[in-house]
C-alpha positions as CSV (number, residue, x, y, z in Angstrom):
1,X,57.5,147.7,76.4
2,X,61.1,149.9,77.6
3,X,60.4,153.5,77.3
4,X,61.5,155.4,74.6
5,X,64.6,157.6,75.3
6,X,63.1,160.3,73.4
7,X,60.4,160.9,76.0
8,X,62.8,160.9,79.1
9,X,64.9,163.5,77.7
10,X,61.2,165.3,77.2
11,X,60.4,164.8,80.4
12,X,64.0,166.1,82.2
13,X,64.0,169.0,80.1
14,X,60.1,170.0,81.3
15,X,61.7,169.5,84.8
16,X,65.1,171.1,84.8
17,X,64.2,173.7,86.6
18,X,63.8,171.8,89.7
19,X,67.1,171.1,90.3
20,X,69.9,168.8,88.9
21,X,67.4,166.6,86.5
22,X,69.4,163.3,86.1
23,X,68.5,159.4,84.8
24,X,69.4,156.1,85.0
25,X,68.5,153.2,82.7
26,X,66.9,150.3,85.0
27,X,65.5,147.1,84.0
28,X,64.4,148.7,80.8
29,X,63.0,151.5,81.9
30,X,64.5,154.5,83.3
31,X,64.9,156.5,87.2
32,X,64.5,160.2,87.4
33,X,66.5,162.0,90.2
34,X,66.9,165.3,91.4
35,X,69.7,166.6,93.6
36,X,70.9,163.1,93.4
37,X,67.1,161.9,95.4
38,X,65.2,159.6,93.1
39,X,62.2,160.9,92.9
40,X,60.4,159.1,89.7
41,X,59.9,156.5,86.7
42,X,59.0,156.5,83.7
43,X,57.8,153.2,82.6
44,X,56.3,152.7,79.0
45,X,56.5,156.4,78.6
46,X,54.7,157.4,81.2
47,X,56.2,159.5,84.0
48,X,55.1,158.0,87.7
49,X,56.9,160.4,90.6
50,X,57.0,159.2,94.2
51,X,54.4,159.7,96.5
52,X,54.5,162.1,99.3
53,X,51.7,164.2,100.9
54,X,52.9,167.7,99.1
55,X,52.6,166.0,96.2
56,X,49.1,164.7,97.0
57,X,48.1,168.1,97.9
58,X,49.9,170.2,94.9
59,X,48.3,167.5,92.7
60,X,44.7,167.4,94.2
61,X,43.5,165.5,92.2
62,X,45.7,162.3,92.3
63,X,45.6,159.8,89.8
64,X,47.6,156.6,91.3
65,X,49.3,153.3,89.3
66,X,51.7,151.1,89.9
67,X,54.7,151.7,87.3
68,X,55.1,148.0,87.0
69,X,53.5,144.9,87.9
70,X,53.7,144.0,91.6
71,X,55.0,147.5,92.5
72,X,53.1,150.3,94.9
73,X,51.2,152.5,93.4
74,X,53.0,156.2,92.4
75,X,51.6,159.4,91.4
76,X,50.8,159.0,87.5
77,X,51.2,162.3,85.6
78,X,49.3,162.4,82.1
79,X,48.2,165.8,81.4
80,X,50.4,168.5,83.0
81,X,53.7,167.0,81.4
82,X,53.7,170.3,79.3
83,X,53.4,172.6,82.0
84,X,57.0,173.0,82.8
85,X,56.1,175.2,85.5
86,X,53.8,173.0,87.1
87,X,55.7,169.8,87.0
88,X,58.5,171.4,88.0
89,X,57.0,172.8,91.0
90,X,55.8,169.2,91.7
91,X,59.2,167.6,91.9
92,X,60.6,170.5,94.0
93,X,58.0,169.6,96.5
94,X,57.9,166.0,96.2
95,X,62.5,166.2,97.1
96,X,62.0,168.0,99.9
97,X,59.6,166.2,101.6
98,X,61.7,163.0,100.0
99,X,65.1,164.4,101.8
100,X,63.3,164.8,105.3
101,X,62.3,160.9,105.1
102,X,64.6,159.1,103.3
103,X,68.7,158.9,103.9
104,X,71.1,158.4,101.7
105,X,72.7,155.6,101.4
106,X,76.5,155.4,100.1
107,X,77.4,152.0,98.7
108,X,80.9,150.3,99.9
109,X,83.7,150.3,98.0
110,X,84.9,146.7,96.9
């Protein structure tokens, strides 16, 4: 089941005060990014952000799934999604300990 577009805008708008909130439609579903770092899905309407270790600890208790079948498991969010503070604070944390770790990549020109 694709996620609704109706709960993505939702879910930017509860984070917007991370940063640059911004999504792509993929495969159906959708990828959240922040400062251009993707840093979440949301799959059947349900928002899944990486997982890092501030995240782990901010959250404390951690609820995992995989966002799709066959993938690793991400950090499911259920309850706090209206707690802009809170979520927000989350995806601050989770980019900058994404931007340490991962480099961008810049695709070639063709």
């Amino acid at each position: 089941m694709a996620s609704e577009i109706d709960f993505v805008e939702f879910v930017v708008q509860q984070m917007e005060s991370a940063g640059e909130i911004t999504y792509k439609k993929m495969f159906g579903e959708y990828g959240l990014y922040c400062d251009g770092t993707i840093m979440a899905l949301v799959c059947d309407d349900q928002l899944f952000i990486k997982p890092t270790e501030a995240g782990r600890s901010f959250i404390k208790k951690v609820n995992e799934a995989p966002p799709y079948p066959g993938a690793k498991p991400y950090l499911l969010i259920e309850d706090q999604l209206d707690d802009r503070e809170w979520i927000s604070s989350l995806v601050k944390q989770t980019v900058k300990e994404l931007s340490k770790t991962e480099p961008k990549t810049k695709r070639k020109k063709k």
